[in-house]
Every structure is written in structure tokens, then in C-alpha cells.
C-alpha positions as CSV (number, residue, x, y, z in Angstrom):
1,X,5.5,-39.1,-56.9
2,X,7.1,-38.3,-60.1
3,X,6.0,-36.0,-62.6
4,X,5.1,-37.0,-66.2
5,X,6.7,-34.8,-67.7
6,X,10.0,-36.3,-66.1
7,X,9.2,-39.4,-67.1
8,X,9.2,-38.4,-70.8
9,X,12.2,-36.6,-70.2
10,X,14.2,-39.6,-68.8
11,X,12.8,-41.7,-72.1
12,X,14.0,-38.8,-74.2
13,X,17.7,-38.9,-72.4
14,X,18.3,-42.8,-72.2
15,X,17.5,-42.3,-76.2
16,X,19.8,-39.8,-76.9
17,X,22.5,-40.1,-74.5
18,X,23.3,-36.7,-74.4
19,X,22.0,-34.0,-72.4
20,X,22.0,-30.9,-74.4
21,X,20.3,-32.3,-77.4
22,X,17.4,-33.8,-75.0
23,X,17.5,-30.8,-73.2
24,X,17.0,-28.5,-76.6
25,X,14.1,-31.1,-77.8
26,X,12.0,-30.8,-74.3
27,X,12.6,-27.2,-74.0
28,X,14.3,-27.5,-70.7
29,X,17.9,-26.0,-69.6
30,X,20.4,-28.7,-68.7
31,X,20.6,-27.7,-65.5
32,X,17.2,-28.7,-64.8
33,X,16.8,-31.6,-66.8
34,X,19.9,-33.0,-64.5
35,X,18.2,-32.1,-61.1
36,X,15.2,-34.3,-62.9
37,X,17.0,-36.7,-64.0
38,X,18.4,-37.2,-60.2
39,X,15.0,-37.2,-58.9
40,X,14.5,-40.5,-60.7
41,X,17.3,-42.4,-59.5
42,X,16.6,-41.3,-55.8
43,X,13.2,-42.2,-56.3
44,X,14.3,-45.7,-58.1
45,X,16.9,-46.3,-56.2
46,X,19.4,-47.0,-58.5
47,X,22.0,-45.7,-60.8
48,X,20.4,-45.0,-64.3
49,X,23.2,-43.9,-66.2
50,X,26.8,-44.8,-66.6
51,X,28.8,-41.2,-67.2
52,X,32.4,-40.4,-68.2
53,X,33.7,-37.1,-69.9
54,X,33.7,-38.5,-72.9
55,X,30.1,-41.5,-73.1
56,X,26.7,-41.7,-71.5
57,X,25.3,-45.4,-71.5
58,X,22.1,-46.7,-69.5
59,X,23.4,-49.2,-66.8
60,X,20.9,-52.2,-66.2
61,X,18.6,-50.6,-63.9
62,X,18.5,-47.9,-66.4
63,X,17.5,-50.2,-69.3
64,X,14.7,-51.3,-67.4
65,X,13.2,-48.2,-66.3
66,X,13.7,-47.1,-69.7
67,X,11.1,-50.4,-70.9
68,X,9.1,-49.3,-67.9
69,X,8.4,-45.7,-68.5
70,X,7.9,-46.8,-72.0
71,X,5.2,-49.0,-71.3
72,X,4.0,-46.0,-68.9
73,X,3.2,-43.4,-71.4
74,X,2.4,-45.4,-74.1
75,X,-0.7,-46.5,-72.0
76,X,-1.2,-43.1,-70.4
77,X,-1.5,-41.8,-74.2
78,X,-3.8,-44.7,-74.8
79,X,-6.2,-43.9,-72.1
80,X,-6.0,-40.1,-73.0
81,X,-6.8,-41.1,-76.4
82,X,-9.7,-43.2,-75.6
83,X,-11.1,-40.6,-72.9
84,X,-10.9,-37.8,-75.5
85,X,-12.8,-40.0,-78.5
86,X,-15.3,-40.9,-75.7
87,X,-15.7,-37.6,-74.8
88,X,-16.2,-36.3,-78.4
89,X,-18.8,-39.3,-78.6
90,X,-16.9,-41.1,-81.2
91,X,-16.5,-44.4,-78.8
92,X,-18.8,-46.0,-76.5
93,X,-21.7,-47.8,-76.5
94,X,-25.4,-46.8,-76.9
95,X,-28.9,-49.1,-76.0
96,X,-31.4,-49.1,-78.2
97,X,-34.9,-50.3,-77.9
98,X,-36.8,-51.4,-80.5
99,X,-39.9,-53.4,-81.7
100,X,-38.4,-56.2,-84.1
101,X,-41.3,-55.0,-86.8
102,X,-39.3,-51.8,-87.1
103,X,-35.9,-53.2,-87.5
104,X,-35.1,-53.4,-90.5
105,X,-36.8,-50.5,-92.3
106,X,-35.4,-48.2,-89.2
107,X,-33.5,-49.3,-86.5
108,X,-30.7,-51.5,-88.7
109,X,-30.6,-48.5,-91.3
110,X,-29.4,-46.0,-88.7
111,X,-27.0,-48.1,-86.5
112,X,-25.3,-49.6,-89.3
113,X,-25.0,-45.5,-91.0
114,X,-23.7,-44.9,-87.1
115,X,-21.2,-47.6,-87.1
116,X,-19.8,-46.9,-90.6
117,X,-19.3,-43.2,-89.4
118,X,-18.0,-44.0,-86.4
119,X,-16.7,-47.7,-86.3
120,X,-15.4,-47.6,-82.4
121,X,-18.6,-47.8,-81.2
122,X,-20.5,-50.3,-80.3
123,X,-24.8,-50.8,-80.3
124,X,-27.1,-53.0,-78.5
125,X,-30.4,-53.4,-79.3
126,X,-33.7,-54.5,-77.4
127,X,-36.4,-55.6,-78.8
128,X,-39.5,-54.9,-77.4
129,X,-42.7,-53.9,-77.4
130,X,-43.6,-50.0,-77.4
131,X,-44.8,-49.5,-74.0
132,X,-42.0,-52.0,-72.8
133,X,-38.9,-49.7,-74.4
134,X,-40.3,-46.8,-73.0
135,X,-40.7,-47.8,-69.3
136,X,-37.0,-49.4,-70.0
137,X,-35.9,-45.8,-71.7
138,X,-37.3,-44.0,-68.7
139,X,-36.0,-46.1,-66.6
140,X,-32.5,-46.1,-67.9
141,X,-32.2,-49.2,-69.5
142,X,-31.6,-47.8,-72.8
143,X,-30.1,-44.9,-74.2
144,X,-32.8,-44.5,-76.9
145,X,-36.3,-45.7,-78.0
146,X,-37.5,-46.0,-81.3
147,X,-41.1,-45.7,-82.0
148,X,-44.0,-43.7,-83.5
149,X,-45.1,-40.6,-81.8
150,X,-48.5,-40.9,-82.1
151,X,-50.1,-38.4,-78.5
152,X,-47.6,-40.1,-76.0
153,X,-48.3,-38.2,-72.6
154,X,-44.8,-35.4,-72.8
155,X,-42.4,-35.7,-69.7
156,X,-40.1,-33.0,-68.6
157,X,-37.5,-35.1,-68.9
158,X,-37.9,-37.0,-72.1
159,X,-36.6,-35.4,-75.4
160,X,-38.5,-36.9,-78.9
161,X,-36.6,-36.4,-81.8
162,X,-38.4,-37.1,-85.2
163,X,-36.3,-39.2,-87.6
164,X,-38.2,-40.2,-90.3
165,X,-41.8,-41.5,-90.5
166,X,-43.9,-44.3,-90.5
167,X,-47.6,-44.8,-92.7
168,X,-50.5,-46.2,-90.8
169,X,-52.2,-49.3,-92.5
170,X,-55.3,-51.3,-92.4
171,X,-54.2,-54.8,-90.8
172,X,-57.1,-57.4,-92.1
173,X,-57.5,-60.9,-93.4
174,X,-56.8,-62.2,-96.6
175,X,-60.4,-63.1,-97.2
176,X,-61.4,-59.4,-97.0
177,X,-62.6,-57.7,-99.8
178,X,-60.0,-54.9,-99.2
179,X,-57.4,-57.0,-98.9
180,X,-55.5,-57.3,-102.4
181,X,-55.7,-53.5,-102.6
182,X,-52.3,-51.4,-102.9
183,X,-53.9,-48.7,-101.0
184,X,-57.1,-47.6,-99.5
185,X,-58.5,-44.5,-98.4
186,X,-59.9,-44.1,-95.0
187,X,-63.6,-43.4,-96.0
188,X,-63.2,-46.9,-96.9
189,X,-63.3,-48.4,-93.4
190,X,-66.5,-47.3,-93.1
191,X,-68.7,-49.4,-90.4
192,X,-65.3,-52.2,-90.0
193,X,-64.8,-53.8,-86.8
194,X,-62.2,-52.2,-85.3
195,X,-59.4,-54.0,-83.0
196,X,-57.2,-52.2,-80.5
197,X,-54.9,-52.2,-78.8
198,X,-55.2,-52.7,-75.3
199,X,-53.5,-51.2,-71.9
200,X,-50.7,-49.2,-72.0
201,X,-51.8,-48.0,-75.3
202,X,-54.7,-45.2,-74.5
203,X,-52.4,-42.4,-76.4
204,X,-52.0,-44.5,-79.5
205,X,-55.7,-45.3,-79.8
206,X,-57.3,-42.0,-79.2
207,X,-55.0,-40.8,-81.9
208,X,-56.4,-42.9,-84.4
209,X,-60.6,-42.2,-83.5
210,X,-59.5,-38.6,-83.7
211,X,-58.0,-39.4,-87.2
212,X,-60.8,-41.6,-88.2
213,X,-63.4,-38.9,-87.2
214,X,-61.8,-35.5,-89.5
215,X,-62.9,-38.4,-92.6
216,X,-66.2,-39.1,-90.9
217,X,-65.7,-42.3,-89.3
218,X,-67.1,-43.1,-86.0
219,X,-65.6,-46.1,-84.2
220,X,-68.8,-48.2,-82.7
221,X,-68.5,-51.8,-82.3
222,X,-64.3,-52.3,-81.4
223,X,-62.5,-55.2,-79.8
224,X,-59.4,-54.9,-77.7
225,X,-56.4,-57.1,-78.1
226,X,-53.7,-57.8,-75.5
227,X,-50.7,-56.7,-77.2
228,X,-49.1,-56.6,-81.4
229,X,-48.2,-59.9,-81.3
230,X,-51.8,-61.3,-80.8
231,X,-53.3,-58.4,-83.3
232,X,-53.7,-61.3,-85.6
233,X,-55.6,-63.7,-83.7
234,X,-58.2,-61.1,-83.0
235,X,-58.2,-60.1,-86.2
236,X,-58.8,-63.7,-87.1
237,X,-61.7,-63.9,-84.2
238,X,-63.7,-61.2,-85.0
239,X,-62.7,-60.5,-88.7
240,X,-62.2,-57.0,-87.5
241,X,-60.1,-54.4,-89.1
242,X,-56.8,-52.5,-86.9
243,X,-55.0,-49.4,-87.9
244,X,-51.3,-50.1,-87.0
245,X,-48.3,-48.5,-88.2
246,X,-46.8,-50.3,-91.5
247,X,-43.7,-51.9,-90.0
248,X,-46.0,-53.8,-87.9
249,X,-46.4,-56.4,-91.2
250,X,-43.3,-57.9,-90.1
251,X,-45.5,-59.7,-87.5
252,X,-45.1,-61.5,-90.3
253,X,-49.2,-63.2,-90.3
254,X,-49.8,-64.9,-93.8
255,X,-53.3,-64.8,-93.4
256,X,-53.2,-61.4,-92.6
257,X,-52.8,-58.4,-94.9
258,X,-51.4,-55.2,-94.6
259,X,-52.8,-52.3,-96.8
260,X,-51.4,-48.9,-96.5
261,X,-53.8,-46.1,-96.1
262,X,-53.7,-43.1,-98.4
263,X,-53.5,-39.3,-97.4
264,X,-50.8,-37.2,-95.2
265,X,-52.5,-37.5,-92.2
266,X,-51.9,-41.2,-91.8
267,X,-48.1,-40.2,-91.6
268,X,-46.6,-40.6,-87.8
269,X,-43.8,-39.1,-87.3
270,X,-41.3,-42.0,-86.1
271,X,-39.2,-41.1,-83.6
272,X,-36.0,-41.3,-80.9
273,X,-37.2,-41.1,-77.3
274,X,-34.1,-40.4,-75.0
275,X,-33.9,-38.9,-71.6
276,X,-32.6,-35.2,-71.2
277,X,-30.3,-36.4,-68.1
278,X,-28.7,-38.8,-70.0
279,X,-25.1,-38.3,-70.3
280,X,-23.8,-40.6,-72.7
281,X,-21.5,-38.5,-75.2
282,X,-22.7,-40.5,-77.9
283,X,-26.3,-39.1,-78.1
284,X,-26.0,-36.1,-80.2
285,X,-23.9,-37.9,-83.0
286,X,-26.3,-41.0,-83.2
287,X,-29.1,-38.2,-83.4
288,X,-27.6,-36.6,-86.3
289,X,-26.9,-39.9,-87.9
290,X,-30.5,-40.9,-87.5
291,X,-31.6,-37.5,-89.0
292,X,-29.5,-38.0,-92.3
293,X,-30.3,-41.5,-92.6
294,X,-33.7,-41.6,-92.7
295,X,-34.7,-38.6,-95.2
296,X,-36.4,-40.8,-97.1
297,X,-39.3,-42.7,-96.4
298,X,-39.0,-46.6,-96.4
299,X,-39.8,-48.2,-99.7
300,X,-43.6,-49.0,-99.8
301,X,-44.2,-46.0,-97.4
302,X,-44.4,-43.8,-100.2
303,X,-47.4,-42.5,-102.0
């Protein structure tokens, strides 16, 4: 097996013709570059060179392991190129899931901030429901998940990294006398309907009666709903009122409105989701990414 190193060497020869400048430029005595340079033709089997005391010329066979060895290093630098970008995370691919309602004040933001800082790599994104991306983040699936943080149960090996944050608002009908409101204030809701949501979302749900109860709210009658994209429906049935993160608008219900609700502690910190075993490179760099791009809150988040 030859060495790479001689393989450079031979390249650096059959392009000089002359030993004791190729020799000078790989730091080599002549000496040894000539017991290298034998090497290769015993290991080719073939004359390389054509030699005479006063020229140096490549004979066929030397002309074609010159285009050889070219072609040789040239994708041996390729691959150690690539290996090293991956390596530094600035190529390679990353999963993300995501609810569609948060794609475009969150998820599109940060990937297209990602791939203009580091246009090699490449992002795929799943849309999904909450509780859906995280079993598929757990399960390694996807590299990241994208939602609120709003009492999910902690797992040793999960990681949450806050981003940027999301406004909880009061999802009702048009016909409500609420509903043409630019805000309201919790107190508000006082004695509404409320509509949950239903399995897999216990965490999410307790959050919000402990919320409602610091402004003196007690949640009696309540319906539950399946999952977001039936929110609407219920809504519709019982003329009921759900707290739901903002983004969730993009449901995109005409007949039902979405009204921000006023105060700090209806902001949920919105959030990356990522396992700590995970060993894709390209995790701290989309993190940072993330961080930078979403300072600011989206527009209509802000009060």
C-alpha cells in the first residue's frame, strides 16, 4: 500500500521533471524521493519515467498514473474538506419538527437566518402536531422540535433551549362580544366556556388553570377537544372560549377570532427541544442561529 505522501510526491516530480527542485519543494532529500519514486513503479508495474543525463519525460504509463494520482488527491482533499466542514457543523443536514401554525413567525425565520449563514446545509421540516414532534424528537426522528414550553414533564435526556416567545390568546367566534377586541385582559374571561385540549396535553392545560387562577379565574364548565385542528369546531359547538398560543390563528378559521391576551405572564417561552445524545455537529450552530434570530418578538406579539 502506498503512502500519500508519495503519491503527491510522484504528482510533484512528473510536473517538474527534475528531481532536486521537487525534492527542495516536498522537503525531502533526493535520495529519498528516488527510493519513493521506485516504490511506485514496482508497485505499478511499469516504467514511469524516461531518463537520460541530460531529460526526464513521463513514458505512457507514467502519463497515466500521473491523471490517476491526480484524480486521487483531488478527491481525498474533497472528502477531507467535507469531513472537516461537517465536523465544524457547517454541512449536513438537521430535522426539524414543527406545527405548520408556527412556521412562519418561527420556524421559516430561523432556517432561512441558518441557511444564509451557513448555505451547505441543508433543513427538513415536519410538520406536526406538538405531542407528535416530541415523541418523533425523542424518538430520533428529528434533530429538533419547535414548540412552546408551557410544564412539559423534564427528561434527563432532553435539552430545551428558549428561542424567543410566543403570547397566549383567547381563540372564540366572531359573534362574540370580545371578539373585535385588539387585546383583552384575563379578568375578562370571567365565567367563559373553556375548551381544551385533550390527551397528550395534561402539561399544557394545567399551565393555563394555574395562570387563570393568580387573576381569579376558576375554570368550571370546560369541554375537551381532540386535537388543534378541531379547536374550531368545538369552539363552534359549544361557543366556548380556548387559551392557545397566538401562532395557532394560522389554523386559519374565518369564523373564528384570535385576541391576544394582555399582561407578561401570558408570555411562553417558545422553545428548541433536542436530545442531549444527539450527535449531529450541526446543533450548536443552528442553536445560536435560533437565539440571534428570534430577539424580537413576532409582529402582533407585542404589547
Amino acid at each position: 500500500m502506498l503512502n500519500l505522501r508519495y503519491l503527491e510526491e510522484y504528482v510533484a516530480l512528473a510536473r517538474t521533471l527534475n528531481y532536486s527542485r521537487t525534492a527542495e519543494q516536498m522537503y525531502i532529500t533526493q535520495p529519498a524521493l528516488s527510493r519513493h519514486v521506485a516504490m511506485i513503479e514496482e508497485e505499478m508495474g511499469a516504467r514511469l519515467f524516461e531518463r537520460s543525463t541530460r531529460s526526464m519525460s513521463l513514458t505512457p504509463a507514467g502519463k497515466e498514473t500521473l491523471e490517476a494520482f491526480d484524480e486521487i488527491l483531488e478527491r481525498y482533499r474533497s472528502a477531507q474538506d467535507k469531513v472537516r466542514r461537517l465536523s465544524a457543523g457547517q454541512s449536513g443536514s438537521l430535522v426539524i419538527s414543527s406545527p405548520y401554525y408556527w412556521t412562519s413567525e418561527h420556524t421559516e425565520p430561523i432556517i432561512m437566518a441558518f441557511q444564509k449563514r451557513y448555505p451547505d446545509c441543508r433543513c427538513q421540516v415536519l410538520s406536526c402536531q406538538p405531542a407528535e414532534g416530541f415523541a418523533s424528537m425523542v424518538r430520533g426522528e428529528s434533530d429538533f422540535l419547535l414548540s412552546i414550553s408551557a410544564g412539559k414533564d423534564q427528561q434527563e435526556e432532553l435539552r430545551i433551549c428558549p428561542v424567543g416567545i410566543e403570547r397566549l390568546a383567547a381563540f372564540m367566534l366572531d359573534t362574540h362580544p370580545l371578539a373585535n377586541r385588539e387585546s383583552v385582559a384575563p379578568e375578562e374571561l370571567l365565567n367563559a366556556h373553556f375548551v381544551f385540549l385533550g390527551e397528550g396535553y395534561t402539561a399544557y392545560n394545567e399551565s393555563i388553570c394555574r395562570l387563570l387562577a393568580k387573576h381569579g379565574l376558576t375554570v368550571g364548565e370546560k369541554t375537551l377537544t381532540q386535537q388543534i385542528d378541531t379547536l374550531g369546531l368545538t369552539i363552534q359547538q359549544t361557543h366556548g372560549v380556548s387559551i392557545m398560543p397566538y401562532g395557532v390563528r394560522h389554523m386559519d378559521r374565518d369564523y373564528i377570532h384570535a385576541i391576544p391576551i394582555s399582561g407578561d405572564d401570558f408570555l411562553l417561552p417558545m422553545c428548541l427541544f433536542y436530545r442531549t445524545d444527539n450527535q449531529n455537529p450541526l446543533i450548536p450552530n443552528f442553536l445560536q442561529v435560533a437565539l440571534e434570530a428570534m430577539r424580537e418578538p413576532p409582529a402582533g406579539q407585542r404589547q
